[in-house]
N, C-alpha and C positions, 0 to 999 in steps of 0.2 A: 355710513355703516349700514350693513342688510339688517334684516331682520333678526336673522341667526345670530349673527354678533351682539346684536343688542341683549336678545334671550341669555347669551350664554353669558355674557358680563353681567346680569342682573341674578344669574345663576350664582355664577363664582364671589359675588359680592355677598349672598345673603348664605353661604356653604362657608365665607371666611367668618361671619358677622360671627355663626352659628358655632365655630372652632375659637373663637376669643381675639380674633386681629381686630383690632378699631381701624377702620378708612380713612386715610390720610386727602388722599385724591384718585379722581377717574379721571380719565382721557388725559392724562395730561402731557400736555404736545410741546414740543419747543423746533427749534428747525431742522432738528438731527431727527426728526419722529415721534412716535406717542408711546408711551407706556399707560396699559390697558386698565391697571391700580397701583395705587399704593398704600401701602397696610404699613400697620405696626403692630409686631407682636414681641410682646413682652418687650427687651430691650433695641429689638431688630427692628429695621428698617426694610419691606421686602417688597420688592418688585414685580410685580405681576401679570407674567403672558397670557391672556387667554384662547382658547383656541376648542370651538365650537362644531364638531361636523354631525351628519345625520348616518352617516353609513361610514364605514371603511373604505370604499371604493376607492377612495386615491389616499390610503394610507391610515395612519391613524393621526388626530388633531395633532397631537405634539411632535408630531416629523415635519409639521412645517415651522419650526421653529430653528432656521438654518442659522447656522453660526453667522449669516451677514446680518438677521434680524436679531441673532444674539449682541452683536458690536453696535447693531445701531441702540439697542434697550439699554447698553453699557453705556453708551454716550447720552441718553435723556436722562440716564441716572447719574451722572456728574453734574448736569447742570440742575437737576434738583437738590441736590444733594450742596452744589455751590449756593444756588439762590435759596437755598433755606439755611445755611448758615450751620448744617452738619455732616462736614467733609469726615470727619471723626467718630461716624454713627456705624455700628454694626449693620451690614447691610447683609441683603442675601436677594436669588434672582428664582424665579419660582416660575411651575408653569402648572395649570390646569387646564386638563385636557377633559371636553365633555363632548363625550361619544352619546347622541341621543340625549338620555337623560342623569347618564352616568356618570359622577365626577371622579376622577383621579388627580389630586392635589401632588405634584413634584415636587416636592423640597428640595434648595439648594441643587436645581437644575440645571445651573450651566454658572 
């Protein structure tokens, strides 16, 4: 992972801590891909893209989050969701987008 992703995961993580989700897991990978967190808030389960850029130039961060890396963040959330034994947990799929040093938190984003 660059630099920037690192920044902006360490961002998004201490912007969730700061909103009241407790950190479930980071990176966490299986062979379908990685999803960037996982939180818990309140009763929820939620899933977290992060997406990092310094300018707009090719878009804003959360327009790369195409429906194919929507399916695949769909499929590393069943297998956590399997291997931790709450198929029956409220989930939700979420994206933060940090433009520079700006966070916009997407709830229930795809």
């Amino acid at each position: 992972m660059n630099n920037l992703g690192v920044e902006g995961e360490r961002m998004a993580k201490e912007f969730l801590v700061k909103n009241k989700y407790k950190i479930l897991e980071t990176n966490y990978s299986t062979q379908y891909g990685e999803i960037d967190i996982i939180a818990k808030y309140k009763k929820t389960i939620v899933f977290v893209e992060v997406k990092h850029r310094h300018t707009t130039q090719f878009g804003l961060p959360r327009e790369s989050v195409t429906t194919y890396k929507q399916n695949k963040i769909r499929q590393v959330a069943l297998a956590y969701l399997q291997s931790n034994n709450c198929l029956n947990s409220q989930i939700r799929f979420d994206v933060i987008d940090i433009l520079g040093t700006e966070i916009t938190h997407i709830t229930d984003a795809f």
